[in-house]
N, C-alpha and C positions, 0 to 999 in steps of 0.2 A: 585660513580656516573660517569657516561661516560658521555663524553665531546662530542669526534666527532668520526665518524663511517664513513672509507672509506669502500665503496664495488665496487669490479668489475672496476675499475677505469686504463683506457685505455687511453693513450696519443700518437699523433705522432704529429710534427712539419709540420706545412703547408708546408715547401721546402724541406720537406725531404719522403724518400719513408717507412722506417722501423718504426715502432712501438717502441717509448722507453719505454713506460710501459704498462703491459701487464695483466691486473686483480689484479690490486692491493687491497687487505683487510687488514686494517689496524683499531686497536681501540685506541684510545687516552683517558686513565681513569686519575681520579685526584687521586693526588700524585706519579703516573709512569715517572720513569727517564727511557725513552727510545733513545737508539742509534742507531741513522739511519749509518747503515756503506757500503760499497760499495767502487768499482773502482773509479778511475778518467773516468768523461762521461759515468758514469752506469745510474745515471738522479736522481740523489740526489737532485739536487737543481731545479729539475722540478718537483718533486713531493711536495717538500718546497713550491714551489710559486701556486701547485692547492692548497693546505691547506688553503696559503694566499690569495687564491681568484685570483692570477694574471692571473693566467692560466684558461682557461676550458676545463674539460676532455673530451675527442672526445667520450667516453663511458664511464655510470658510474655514481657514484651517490655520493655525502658526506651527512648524517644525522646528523641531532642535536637530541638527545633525549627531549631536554627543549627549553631555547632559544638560539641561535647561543651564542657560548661563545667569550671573550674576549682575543685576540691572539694579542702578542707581539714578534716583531721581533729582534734579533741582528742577521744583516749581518757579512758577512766576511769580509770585508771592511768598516772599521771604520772611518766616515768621523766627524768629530769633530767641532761646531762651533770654529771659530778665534775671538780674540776678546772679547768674553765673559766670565765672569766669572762663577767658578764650580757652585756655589750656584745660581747665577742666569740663567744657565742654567737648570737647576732641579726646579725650581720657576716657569720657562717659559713653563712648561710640561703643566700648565692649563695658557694660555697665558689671558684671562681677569683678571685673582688674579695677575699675575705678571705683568700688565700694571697700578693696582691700586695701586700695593705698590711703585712701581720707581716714579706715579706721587705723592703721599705720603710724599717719603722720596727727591723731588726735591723741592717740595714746602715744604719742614717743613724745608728744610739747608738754606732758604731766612732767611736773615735778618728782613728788612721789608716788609712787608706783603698788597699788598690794600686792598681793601676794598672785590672789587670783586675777586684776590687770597684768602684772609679768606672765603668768602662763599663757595669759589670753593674747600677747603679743607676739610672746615667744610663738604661738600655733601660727599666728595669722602669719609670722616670717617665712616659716614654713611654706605653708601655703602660698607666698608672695614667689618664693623659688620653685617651689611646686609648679606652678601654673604659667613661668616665665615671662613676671608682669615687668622684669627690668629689659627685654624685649621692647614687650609694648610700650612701656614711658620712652623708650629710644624711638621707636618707629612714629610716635605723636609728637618727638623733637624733630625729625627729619622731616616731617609733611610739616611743620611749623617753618621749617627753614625755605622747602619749595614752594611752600606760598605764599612766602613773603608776610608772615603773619608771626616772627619769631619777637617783634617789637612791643607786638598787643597781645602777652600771653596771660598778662595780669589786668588787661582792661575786662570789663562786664562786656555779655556780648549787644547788650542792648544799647551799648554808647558807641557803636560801631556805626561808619556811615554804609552805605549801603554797598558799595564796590568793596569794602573792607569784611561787609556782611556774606554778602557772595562768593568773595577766596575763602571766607571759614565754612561756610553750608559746602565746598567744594573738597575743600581738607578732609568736613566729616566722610564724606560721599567716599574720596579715595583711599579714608582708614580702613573700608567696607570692602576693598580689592575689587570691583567693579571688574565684570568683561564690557557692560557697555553703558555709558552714561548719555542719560536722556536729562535736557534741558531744554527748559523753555523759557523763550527769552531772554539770555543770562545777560544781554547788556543792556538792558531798562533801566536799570540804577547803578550804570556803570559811569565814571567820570571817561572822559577821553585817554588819560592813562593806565587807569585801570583796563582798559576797553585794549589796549594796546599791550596790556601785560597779559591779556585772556589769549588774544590774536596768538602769542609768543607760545603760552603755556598750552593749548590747544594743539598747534603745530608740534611740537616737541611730545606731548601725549601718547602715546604709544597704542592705547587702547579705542576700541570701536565706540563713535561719540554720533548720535543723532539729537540735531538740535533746529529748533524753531529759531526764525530771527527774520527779521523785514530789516537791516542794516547793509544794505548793500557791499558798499565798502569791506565791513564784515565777514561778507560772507566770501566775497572776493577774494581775502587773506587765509581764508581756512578752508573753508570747502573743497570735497576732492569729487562731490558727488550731490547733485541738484534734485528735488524730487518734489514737482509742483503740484499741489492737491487742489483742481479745480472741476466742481461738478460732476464731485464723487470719483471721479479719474485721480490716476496718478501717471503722471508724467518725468520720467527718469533720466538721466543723464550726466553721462562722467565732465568731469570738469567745474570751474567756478560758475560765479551768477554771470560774467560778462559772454563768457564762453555758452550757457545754456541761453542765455538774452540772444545772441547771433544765431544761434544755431537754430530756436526757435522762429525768431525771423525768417532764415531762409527758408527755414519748412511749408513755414506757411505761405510763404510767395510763389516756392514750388508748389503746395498744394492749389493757392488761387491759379496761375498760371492752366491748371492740368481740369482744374473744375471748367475753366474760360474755354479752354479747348475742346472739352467735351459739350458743351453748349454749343458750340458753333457746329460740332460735327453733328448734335443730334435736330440743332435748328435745319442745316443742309440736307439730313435724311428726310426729315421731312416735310422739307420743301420738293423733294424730289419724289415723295410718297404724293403730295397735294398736285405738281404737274403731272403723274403719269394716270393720278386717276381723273384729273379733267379731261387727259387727250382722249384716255378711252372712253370716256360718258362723251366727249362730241364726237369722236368717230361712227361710234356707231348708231348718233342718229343723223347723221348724214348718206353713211353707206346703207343702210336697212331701208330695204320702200317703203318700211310701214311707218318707220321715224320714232318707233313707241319706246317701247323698256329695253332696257342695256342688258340683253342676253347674247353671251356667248356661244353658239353650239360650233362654230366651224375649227378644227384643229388649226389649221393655220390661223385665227381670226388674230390679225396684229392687237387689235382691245383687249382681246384675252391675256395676250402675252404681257402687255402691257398694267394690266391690273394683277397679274398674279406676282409681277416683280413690288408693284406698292406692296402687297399683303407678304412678301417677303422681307419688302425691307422695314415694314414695321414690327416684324418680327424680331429681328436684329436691333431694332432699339428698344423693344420689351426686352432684350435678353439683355444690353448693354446695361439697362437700367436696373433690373433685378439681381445680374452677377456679379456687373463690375462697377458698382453705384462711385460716384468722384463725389462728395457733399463738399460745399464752401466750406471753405478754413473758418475758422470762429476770432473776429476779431475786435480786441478790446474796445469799444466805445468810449469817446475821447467826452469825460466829463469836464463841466466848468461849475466854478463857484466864484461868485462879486462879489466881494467886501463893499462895491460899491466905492465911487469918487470921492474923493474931500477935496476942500478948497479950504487951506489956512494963510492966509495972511502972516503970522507971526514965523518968522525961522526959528527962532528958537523957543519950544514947546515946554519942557523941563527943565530946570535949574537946582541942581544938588550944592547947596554953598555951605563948605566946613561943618560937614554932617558928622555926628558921634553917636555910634548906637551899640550898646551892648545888652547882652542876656546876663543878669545880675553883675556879676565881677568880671565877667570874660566880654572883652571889646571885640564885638567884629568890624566896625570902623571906627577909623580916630580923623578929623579932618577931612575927610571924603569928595570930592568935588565931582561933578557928574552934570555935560546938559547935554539934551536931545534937538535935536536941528529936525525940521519939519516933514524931511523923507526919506531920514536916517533908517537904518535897519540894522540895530548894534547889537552886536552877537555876546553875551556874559561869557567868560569862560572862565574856569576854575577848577582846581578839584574841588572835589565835595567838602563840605562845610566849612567853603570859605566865606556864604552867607550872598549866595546867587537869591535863593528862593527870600531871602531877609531886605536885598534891596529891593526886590518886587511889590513886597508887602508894604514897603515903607513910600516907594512911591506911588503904590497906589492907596493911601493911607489908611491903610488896616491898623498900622501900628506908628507911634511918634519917634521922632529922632529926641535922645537926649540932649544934645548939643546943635546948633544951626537950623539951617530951615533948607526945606524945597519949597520952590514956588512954579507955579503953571499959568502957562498963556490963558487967557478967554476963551471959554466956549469949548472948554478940552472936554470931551465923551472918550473915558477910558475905560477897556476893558482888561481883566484878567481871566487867564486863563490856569487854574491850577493843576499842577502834575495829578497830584492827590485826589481830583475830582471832586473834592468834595464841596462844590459848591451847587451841585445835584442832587435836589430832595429825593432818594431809592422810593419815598412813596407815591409822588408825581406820576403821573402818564409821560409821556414823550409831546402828547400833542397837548398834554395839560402847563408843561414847562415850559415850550415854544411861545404859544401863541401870550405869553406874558410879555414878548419883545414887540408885540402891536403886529403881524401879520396874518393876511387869512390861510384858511385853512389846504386851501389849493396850493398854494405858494408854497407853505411849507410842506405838502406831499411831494411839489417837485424837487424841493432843495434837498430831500428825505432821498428820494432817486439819487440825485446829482454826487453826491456822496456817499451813495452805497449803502444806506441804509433802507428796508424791507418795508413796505407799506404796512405789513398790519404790526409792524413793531410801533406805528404809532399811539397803538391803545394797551402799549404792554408797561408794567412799569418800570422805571428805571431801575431799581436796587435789582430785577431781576435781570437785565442785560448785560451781555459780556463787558470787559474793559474795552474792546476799542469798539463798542456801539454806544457809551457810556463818550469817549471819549468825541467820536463823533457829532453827539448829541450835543455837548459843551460846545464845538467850535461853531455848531450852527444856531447856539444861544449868543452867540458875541458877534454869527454874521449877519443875525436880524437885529440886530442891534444898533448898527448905522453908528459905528464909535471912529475916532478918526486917530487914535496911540490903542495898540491893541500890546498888552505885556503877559507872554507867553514862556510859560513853565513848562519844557519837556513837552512841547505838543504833538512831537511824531510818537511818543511814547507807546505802545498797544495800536499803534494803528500800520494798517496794512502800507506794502509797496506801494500800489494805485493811489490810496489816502494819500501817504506819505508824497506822490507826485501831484498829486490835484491841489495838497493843501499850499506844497511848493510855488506852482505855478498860480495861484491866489494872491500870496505872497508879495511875487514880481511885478505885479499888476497895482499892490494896493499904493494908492498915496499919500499916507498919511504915516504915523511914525511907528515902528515894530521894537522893540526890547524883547530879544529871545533866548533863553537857554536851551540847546540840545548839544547832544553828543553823537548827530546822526551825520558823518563827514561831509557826505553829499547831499545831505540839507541844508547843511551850512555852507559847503560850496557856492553855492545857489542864492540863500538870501541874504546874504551877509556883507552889508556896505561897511560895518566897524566893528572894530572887535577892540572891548572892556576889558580887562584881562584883572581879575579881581586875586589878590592873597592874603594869605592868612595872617590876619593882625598880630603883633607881639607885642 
């Protein structure tokens, strides 16, 4: 059964002059795991919000075959109630069944009871059978149970870590009975387990799920159907990312191939248009006694015959080129980014000796030991809050160990890079941020290219840029920076495939020492000479 049927579907922003989507066709059937993939500002998330209704497409049409279906959203930004508890957040998804059970369970913890408290209960029981809220408290125990969330039904949801955040935003979603759940990004704040129980629960899903995601790996595990948003195109295709990666390959080799061919046949037409009309401009000042102008009157005249096949066969390639145009495939330009060389002297960079550091009563190290060799590339890994983002801080001294010391070789220029961004004034300009690392302004227009980011985004300012322009911006504040230990928080976070490959191959290149947290597999395939493997203190 089909769900929803984009056709023709044309968007541009009222303050802006270009088109970001340009005939968009698109079908959404139940049970298709499709992955919307795309650049940073290819318009992934405006094609998300016509689906959702926010938008209306300036051209273009969405059909329901039956009746409009039920669409459930997880943002990329997970905002969590405070204060409330998991269970009675998932209660609160049909909020009249969860106003009758708290006045239920506030009146049944009285003591004594009046008169008119007893009626007032007595109705609300009523009403509680009435309305078959012992239903719904069972149906928010069984989504508590498949998602792995029946442990944290009394935690607040605000002390949730963020993979634990995103199965309950998930639970709310599927108390809502969803025919198709749209998410974007869902493993940004996912640990590698979590990331693994999504892959699991996804597959097993029954229902129609369109999701954003630059995770390759990812997307390899779940996708049944690829749809790549570039320059307002959409590009379709059944199967995973390795299967639309090949098969786009081939296309385009076949199309370069068929473009080459056509060049060569229309270079030989007319080269054969340029010899026949030389022969007959010399023939007929040779044969003609007068010797003057290339006129033809004679029916036989071989010149004639000979210049009416050129103006034939340029005809044949005005019609080759008008009907059956071959244009060159379009193919991705191989960016580079330099960290730039070091030269250290010292092998061993960082030195963690019998470190103890906790957040008031709760230890997240006890005796900790930790060093960094000079072109190490050691990869954290943990689930979440086991206090990845805590050693980051701590060696790059934001924050002090209560017990032991770290110490650093000479002449270390360290940079961090934070998940959270927030080491980016939103008031700044782009070229106002930069040019604080000592470069001129040419340079950083090219490095602004080399990674994707838009020339006139240089005078925009930050708080208004998307997250992975935002994110871009950070990694080119650490690589004008000339630092030689660069400590990296979730840096493929928000940024695109290409990103995610340029910043890789950066990476492999650099010389100097890398401390990285990601949960992106084939990023870490890639740059990962050691792996930390951090847990949770007791």
């Amino acid at each position: 059964m089909q769900f929803i049927q984009l056709k023709n579907i044309h968007y541009c922003y009222p303050d802006q002059y270009e088109t970001i989507l340009c005939g968009i066709d698109l079908v959404i059937a139940e049970g298709e795991k499709i992955a919307l993939i795309g650049g940073n500002g290819s318009g992934k998330t405006t094609l998300l919000r016509i689906i959702l209704k926010e938008l209306i497409p300036t051209q273009g049409m969405i059909y329901y075959p039956g009746k409009p279906p039920a669409i459930a959203y997880l943002p990329q930004d997970i905002n969590v109630s405070p204060g409330i508890q998991v269970q009675d957040f998932l209660l609160g998804v049909q909020a009249e069944k969860a106003r009758l059970i708290k006045e239920i369970e506030k009146l049944s913890a009285l003591m004594d009871l009046s008169p008119e408290q007893g009626i007032h209960l007595s109705s609300l029981w009523h009403e509680y059978h009435a309305s078959n809220v012992a239903d719904w408290e069972s149906e928010v125990q069984s989504v508590l149970m498949q998602m792995n969330l029946t442990y944290l039904a009394e935690r607040e949801c605000n002390s949730l870590s963020g993979g634990e955040s995103t199965r309950l935003q998930l639970a709310a979603l599927l108390l809502g009975k969803p025919d198709i759940l749209i998410l974007d990004e869902p493993t940004n704040h996912l640990d590698l387990s979590n990331i693994i129980w999504l892959e699991d629960w996804l597959n097993s899903y029954s229902g129609a799920v369109l999701y954003v995601s630059h995770d390759k790996m990812f997307i390899d595990n779940t996708a049944t159907k690829i749809a790549e948003l570039k320059a307002g195109k959409l590009d379709i295709r059944m199967g995973n990312f390795a299967s639309f990666s090949r098969d786009k390959a081939d296309l385009q080799n076949h199309q370069l191939l068929q473009y080459q061919e056509r060049k060569r046949l229309i270079r030989n037409l007319q080269q054969a248009v340029q010899k026949r009309r030389k022969w007959a401009q010399s023939f007929q000042r040779e044969t003609r006694s007068e010797g003057r102008a290339a006129v033809y009157e004679s029916v036989f005249n071989a010149a004639r015959t000979q210049m009416q096949q050129a103006r034939n066969i340029e005809k044949r390639i005005q019609m080759l080129n008008e009907r059956y145009p071959v244009e060159r495939p379009m193919f991705d330009k191989e960016r580079k980014l330099d960290f730039g060389e070091v030269h250290l002297s010292n092998r061993e960079l960082i030195n963690v000796n019998s470190m103890s550091f906790a957040y008031g009563d709760e230890w997240i190290f006890k005796d900790f030991y930790f060093n960094l060799g000079s072109t190490e590339r050691v990869w954290l890994s943990a689930a979440n809050g086991c206090g990845k983002t805590t050693l980051m801080r701590l060696i790059y001294g934001e924050i002090s160990p209560q017990k032991g010391e770290i110490s650093y070789a000479p002449r270390l220029r360290i940079a961090y890079y934070r998940q959270d961004l927030s080491l980016l004034d939103p008031h700044q300009t782009v070229l106002d941020y930069l040019p604080d690392r000592g470069s001129e302004k040419t340079h950083i227009h090219n490095l602004m290219g080399c990674i994707g980011l838009k020339d006139d985004l240089a005078y925009v300012k930050i708080g208004s840029l998307s997250w992975g322009e935002k994110a871009k911006v950070q990694i080119l504040g650490i690589l004008l920076g000339d630092y030689n230990v660069l400590l990296l928080d979730e840096p493929t976070n928000h940024l695109d495939m290409r990103s995610r490959d340029l910043l890789a191959r950066s990476l492999e290149k650099f010389t100097g020492a890398v401390v990285f947290v990601s949960h992106d597999r084939s990023f870490i395939q890639r740059i990962a000479t050691r792996e930390l493997k951090l847990g949770r203190y007791r």
